[in-house]
C-alpha positions as CSV (number, residue, x, y, z in Angstrom):
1,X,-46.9,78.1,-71.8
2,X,-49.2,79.2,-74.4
3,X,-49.0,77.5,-77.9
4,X,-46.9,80.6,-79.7
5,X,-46.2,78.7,-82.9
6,X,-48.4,79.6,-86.1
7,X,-50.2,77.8,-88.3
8,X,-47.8,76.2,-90.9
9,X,-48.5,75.5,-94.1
10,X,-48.5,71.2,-94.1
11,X,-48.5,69.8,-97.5
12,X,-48.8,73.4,-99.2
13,X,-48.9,74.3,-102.5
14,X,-46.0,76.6,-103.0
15,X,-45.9,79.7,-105.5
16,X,-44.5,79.2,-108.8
17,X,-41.5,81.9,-108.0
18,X,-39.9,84.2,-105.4
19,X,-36.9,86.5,-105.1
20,X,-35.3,84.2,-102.4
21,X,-35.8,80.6,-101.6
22,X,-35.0,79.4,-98.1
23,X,-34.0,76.0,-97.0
24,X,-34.3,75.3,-93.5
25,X,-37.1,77.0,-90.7
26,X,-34.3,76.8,-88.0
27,X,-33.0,80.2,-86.3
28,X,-30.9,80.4,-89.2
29,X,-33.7,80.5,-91.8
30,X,-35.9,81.9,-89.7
31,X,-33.8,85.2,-88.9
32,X,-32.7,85.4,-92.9
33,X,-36.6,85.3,-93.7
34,X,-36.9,88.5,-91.5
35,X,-34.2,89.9,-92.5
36,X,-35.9,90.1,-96.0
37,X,-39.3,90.3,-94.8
38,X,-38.2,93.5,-93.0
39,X,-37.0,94.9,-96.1
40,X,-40.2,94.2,-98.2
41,X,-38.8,91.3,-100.1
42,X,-40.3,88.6,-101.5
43,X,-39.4,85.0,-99.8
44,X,-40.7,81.6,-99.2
45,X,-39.3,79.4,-96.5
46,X,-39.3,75.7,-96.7
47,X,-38.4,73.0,-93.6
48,X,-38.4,69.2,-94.2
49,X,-39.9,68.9,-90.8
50,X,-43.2,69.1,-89.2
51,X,-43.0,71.6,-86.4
52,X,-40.8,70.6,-83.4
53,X,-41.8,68.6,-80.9
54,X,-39.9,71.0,-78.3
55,X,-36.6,68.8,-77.7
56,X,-33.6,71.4,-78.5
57,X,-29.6,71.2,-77.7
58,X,-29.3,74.6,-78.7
59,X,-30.6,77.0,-75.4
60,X,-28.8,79.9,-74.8
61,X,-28.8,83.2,-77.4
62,X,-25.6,85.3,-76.5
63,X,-25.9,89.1,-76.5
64,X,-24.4,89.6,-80.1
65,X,-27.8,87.6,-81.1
66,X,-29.9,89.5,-79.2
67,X,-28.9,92.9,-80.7
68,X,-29.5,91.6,-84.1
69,X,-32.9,90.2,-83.3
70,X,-33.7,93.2,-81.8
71,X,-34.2,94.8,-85.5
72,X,-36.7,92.5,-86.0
73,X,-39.3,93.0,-82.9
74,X,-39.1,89.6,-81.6
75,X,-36.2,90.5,-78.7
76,X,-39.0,91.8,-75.9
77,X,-41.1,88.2,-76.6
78,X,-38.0,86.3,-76.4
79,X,-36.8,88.3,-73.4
80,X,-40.2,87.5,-71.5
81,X,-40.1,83.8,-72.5
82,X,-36.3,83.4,-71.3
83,X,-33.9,83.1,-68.0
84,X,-31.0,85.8,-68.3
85,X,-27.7,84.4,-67.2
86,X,-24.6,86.8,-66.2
87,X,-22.2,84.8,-67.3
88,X,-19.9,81.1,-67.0
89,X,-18.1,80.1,-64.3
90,X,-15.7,77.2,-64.1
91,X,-15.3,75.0,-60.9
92,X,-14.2,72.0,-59.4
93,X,-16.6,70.1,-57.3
94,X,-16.4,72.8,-54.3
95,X,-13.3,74.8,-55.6
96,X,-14.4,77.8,-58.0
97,X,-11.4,78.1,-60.3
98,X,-12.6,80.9,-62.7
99,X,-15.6,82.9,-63.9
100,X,-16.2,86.0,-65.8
101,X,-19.6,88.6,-65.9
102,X,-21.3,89.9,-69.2
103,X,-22.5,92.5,-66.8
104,X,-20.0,94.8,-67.3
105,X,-20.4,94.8,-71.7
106,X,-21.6,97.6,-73.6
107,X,-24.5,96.2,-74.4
108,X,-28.7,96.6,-74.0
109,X,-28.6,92.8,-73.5
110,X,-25.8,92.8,-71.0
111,X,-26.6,88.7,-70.2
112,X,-26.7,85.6,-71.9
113,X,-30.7,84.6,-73.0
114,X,-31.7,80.6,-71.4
115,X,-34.7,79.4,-73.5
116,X,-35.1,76.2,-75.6
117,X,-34.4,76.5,-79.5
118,X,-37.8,75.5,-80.2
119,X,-39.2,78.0,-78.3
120,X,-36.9,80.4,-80.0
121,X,-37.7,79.5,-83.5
122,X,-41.9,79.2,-82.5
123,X,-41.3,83.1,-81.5
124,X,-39.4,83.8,-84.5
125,X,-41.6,82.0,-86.8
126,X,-45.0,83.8,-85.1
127,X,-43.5,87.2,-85.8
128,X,-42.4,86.1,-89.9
129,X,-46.6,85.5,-89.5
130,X,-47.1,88.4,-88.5
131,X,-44.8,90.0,-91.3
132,X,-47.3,88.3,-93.7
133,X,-44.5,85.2,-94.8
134,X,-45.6,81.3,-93.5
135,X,-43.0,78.5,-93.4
136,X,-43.8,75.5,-96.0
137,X,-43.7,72.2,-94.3
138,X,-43.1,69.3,-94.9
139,X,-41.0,69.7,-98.2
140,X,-38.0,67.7,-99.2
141,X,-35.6,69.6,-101.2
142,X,-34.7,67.0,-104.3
143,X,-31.8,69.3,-105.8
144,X,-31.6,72.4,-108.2
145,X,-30.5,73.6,-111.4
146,X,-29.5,77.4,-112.1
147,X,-28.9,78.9,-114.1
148,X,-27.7,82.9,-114.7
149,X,-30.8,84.2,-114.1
150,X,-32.3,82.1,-111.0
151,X,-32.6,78.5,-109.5
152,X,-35.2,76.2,-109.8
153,X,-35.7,73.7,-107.0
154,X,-37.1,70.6,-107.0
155,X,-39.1,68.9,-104.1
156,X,-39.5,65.1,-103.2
157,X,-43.3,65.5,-103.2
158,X,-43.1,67.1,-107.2
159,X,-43.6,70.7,-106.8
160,X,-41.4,72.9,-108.0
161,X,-39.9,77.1,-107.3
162,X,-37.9,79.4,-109.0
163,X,-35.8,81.6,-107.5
164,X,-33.5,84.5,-107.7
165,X,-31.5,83.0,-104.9
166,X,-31.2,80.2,-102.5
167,X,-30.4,80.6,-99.3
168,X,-29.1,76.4,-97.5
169,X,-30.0,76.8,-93.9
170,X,-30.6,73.3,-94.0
171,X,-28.1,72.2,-91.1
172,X,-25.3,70.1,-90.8
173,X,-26.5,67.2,-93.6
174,X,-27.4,70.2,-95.5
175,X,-28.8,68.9,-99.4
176,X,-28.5,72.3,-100.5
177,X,-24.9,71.7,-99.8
178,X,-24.4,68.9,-101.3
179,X,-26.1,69.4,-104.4
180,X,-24.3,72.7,-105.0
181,X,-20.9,70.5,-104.8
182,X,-19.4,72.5,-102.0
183,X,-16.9,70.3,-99.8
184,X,-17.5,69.9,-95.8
185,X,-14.1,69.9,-94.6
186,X,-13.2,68.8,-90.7
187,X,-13.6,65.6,-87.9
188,X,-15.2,64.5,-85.4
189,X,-14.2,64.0,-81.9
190,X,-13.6,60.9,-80.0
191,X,-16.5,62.1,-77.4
192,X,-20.2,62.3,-77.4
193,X,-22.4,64.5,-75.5
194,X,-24.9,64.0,-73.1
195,X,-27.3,66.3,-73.0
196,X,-30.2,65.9,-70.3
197,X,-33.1,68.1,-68.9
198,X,-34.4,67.1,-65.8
199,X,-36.6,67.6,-63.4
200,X,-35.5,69.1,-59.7
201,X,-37.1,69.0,-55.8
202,X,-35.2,71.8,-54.4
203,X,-34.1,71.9,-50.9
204,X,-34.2,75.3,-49.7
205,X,-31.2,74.3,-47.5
206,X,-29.1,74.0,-50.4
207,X,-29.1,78.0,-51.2
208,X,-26.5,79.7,-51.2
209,X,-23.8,76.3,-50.4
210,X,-21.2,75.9,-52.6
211,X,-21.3,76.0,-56.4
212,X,-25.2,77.0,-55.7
213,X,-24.3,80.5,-55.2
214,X,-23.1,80.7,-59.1
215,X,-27.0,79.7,-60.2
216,X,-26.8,82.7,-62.0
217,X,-24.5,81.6,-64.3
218,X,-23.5,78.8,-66.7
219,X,-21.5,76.6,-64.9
220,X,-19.1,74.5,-65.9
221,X,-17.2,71.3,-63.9
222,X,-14.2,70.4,-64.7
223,X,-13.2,67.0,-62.6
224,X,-10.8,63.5,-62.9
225,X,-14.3,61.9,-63.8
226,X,-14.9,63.8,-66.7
227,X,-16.4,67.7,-67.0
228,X,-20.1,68.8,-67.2
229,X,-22.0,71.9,-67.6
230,X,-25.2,72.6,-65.2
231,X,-27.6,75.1,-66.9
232,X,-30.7,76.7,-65.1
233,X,-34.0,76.1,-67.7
234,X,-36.9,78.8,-67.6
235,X,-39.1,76.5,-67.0
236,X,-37.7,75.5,-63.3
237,X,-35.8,72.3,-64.6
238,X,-32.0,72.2,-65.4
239,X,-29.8,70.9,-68.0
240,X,-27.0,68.8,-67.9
241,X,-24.3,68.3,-70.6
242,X,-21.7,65.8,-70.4
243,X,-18.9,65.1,-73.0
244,X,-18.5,61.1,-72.7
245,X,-15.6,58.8,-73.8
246,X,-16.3,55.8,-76.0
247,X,-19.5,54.1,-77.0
248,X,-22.8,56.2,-75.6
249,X,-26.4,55.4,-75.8
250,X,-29.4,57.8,-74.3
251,X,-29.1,58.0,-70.7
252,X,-31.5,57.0,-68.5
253,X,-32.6,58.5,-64.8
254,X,-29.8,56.4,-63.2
255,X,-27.4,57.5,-65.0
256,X,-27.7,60.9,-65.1
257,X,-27.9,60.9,-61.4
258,X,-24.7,59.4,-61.5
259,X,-22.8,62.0,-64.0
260,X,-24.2,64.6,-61.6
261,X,-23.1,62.6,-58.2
262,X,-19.3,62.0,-60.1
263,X,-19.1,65.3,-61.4
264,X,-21.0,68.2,-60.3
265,X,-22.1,66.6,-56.6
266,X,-23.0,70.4,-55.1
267,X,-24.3,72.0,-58.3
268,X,-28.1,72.0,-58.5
269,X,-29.9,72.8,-55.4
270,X,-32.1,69.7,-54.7
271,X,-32.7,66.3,-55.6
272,X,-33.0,65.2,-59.3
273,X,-36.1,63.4,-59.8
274,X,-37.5,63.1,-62.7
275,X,-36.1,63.3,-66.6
276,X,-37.8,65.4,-69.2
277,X,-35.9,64.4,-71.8
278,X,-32.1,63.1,-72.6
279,X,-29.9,62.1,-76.5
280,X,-26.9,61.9,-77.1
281,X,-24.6,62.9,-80.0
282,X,-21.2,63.0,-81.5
283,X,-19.2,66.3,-81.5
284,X,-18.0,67.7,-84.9
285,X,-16.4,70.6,-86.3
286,X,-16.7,70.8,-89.6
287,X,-16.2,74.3,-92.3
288,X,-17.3,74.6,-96.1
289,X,-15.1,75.1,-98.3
290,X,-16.9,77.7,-99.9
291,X,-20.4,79.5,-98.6
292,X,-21.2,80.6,-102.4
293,X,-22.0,78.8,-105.6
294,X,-23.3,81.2,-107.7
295,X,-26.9,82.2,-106.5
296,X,-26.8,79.7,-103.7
297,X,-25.4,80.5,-100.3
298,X,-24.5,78.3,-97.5
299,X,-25.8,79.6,-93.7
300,X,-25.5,78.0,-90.3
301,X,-24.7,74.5,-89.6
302,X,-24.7,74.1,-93.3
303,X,-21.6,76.4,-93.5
304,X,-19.9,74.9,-90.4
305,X,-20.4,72.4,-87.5
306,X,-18.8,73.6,-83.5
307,X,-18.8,71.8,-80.5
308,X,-21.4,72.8,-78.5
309,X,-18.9,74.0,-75.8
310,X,-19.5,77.7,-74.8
311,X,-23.1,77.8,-76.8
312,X,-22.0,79.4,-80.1
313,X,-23.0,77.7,-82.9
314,X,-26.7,79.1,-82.9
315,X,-25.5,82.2,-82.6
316,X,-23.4,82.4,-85.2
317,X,-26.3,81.1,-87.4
318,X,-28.0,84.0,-86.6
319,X,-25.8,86.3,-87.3
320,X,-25.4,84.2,-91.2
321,X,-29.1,84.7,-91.7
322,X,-29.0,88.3,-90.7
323,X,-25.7,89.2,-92.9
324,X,-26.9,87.1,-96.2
325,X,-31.0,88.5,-95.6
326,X,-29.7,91.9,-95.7
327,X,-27.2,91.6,-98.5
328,X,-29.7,90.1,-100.6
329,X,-32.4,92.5,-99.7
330,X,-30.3,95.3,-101.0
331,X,-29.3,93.8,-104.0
332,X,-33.1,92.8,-105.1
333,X,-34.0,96.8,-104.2
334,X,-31.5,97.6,-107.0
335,X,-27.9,97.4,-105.1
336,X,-25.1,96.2,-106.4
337,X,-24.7,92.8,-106.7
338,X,-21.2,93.2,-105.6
339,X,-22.2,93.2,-102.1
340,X,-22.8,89.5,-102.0
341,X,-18.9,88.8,-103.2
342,X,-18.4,89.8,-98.8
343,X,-20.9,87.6,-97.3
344,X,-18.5,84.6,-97.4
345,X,-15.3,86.3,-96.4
346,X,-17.2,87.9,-93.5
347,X,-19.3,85.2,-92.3
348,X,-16.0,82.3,-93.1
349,X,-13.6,84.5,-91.2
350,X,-16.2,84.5,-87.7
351,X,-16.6,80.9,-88.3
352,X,-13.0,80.0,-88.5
353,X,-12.5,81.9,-85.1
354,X,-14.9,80.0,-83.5
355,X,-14.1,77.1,-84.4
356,X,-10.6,77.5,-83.0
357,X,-11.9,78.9,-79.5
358,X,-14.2,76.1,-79.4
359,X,-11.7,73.6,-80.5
360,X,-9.7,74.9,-77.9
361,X,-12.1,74.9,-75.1
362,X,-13.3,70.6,-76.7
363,X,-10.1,69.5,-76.2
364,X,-9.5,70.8,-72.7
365,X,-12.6,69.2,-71.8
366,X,-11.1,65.9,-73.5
367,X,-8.7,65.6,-70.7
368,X,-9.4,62.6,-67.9
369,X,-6.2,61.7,-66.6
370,X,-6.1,62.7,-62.8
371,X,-2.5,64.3,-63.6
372,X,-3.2,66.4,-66.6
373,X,-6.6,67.5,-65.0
374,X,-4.6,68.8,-62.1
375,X,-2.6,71.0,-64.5
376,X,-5.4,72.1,-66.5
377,X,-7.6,73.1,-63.6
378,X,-4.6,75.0,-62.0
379,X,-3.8,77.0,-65.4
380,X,-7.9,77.7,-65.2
381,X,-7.4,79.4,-61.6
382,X,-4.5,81.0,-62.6
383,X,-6.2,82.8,-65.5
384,X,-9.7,83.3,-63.7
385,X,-7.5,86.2,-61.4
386,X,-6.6,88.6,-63.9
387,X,-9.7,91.1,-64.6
388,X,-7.9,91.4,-67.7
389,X,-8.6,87.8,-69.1
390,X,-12.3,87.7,-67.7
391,X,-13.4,90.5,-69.7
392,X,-12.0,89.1,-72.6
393,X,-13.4,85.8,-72.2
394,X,-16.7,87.8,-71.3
395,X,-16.3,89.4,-74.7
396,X,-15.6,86.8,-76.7
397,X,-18.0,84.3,-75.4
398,X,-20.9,86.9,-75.9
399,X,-20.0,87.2,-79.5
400,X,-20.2,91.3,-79.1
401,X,-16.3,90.7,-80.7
402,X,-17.9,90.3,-83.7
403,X,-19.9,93.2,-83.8
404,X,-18.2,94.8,-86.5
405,X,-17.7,92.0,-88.7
């Protein structure tokens, strides 16, 4: 894999002002900068962190994504670098309960996108180089002060920017957030999630048995011992995420080989046998109150916290960077300011509908009593026949319902 990520700017000396100040050099901040960028506008881009180390949860971008990120020139690089998927099914050790195709959307991108989030963002970030902007790193935002003109931020290191408007991609311990007073309503769950990437010898034997002959999708197993999702990685290995029950530490080899032999026994094709990587966190959801406080506005998992069930929150990120970076790029070329009054009521309205679905989809995954899995995995099957629900499901899960909002 060649080294795709630019040159960032460590321990730069940032201009004195700019038209808009972002907060975060995630997917979220990254896909705001081009939004503006794009447009001609005038942006710098700070992150607190020095440039990833390639360890992501996030891996899949969903079609809606794709189609937005298309406007920008970085979809054919992202394309190339990725493993498309055509869709989720649902199983049950050897029993396939359910599954539904994005094959069959009206869409260029008719598939969900496999590739690591850092990848992602070092593609995203290479083509903002190439738009002539560079992300600042590593800067500490302090806090602000605006006023009714602009905001002037303050960094840990001294320096200061002004700014016509700040944009908090700054994720879900966002300071931007908190020093604009905004509330962070919501819980956490009683479960943690594995997540794992690890490394396979296949056995050509194994092709084309059981749950194998769904490797073209995201699959997901729903068992008495718990439920786990089995993702093919571009890069030949596989992840594995597990929602766990009381106290979790980072798994180890052993122990992932055991989720897999408890809970998805038939799914990859070959022996685990090595681990690239594995953490471990606790699942949220989370909404702010408000994404606006007067030139500051609140964007991806600063705005709201999902599961990680069914791969959304990234996506919905992206679609906050590209909604405020075009507002606010046609406000600064002399639009009305009005504009921005719709960026929360959009982007709050999708948010709040994913975080039901997801909420949904967390808790069914909760279950662990033999009994009540029994019930859930029949009402599963039972939905997985009607055409009629797996095209909405397809819909839905490849954010394409939100196209027009």
């Amino acid at each position: 894999m060649p080294n795709l990520r630019p040159e960032s700017e460590l321990h730069s000396d940032l201009p004195e002002r700019t038209r808009v100040a972002i907060i975060g050099a995630g997917p979220t901040g990254l896909t705001a900068a081009l939004a503006l960028a794009s447009k001609g506008i005038d942006c710098v881009i700070v992150d607190k962190s020095a440039p990833h180390a390639g360890r992501s949860r996030a891996a899949t971008v969903m079609p809606m994504s794709l189609e937005i990120l298309e406007e920008f020139g970085v979809c054919d690089e992202l394309v190339s670098h990725g493993l498309k998927l055509n869709g989720f099914a649902g199983w049950d050790r050897k029993r396939r309960l359910a599954a539904f195709a994005f094959a069959q959307l009206d869409t260029k991108y008719p598939y969900c996108l496999v590739i690591p989030q850092s990848l992602t963002e070092q593609l995203l970030e290479s083509r903002l180089a190439e738009a002539g902007r560079k992300v600042h790193r590593p800067l500490e935002l302090a806090g602000f002060d605006q006023d009714q003109d602009g905001v002037v931020l303050a960094f840990t290191d001294g320096q200061t920017l002004r700014a016509d408007y700040v944009i908090g991609a700054d994720g879900g311990h966002s300071r931007v957030r908190e020093a604009a007073g905004i509330k962070f309503t919501g819980y956490k769950y009683p479960v943690s999630v594995v997540l794992a990437d690890v490394d396979v010898d296949l056995d050509p034997a194994r092709s084309g048995v059981d749950a194998a002959k769904d490797e073209d999708r995201v699959r997901g197993f729903l068992t008495p011992h718990g439920s786990m999702a089995v993702v093919p990685l571009p890069s030949g290995r596989w992840r594995i995420a597990a929602p766990m029950h009381g106290a979790v530490r980072d798994p180890d080899l052993g122990d992932v080989r055991t989720l897999i032999r408890l809970r998805a026994p038939h799914a990859i094709p070959g022996e685990v046998v090595g681990l690239e990587w594995a953490s471990h966190f606790q699942v949220q959801r989370r909404l702010a109150e408000r994404y606006r406080a007067g030139r500051v506005f609140l964007a991806g998992d600063a705005a709201h916290v999902h599961s990680p069930v069914a791969g959304q929150g990234m996506n919905v990120g992206i679609q906050d960077g590209a909604n405020i970076g075009r507002k606010l790029a046609f406000v600064l070329a002399g639009g009305d300011p009005c504009t921005l009054d719709a960026y929360e009521t959009e982007r709050q309205e999708v948010a709040e509908k994913v975080l039901r679905a997801t909420d949904r989809l967390t808790r069914s995954l909760m279950i662990h009593t033999r009994f009540a899995c029994m019930v859930r995995n029949s009402v599963v099957r039972v939905v997985g026949t009607s055409t009629r629900a797996q095209n909405r499901m397809a819909f839905v899960n490849s954010q394409l319902v939100y196209r027009d909002m």
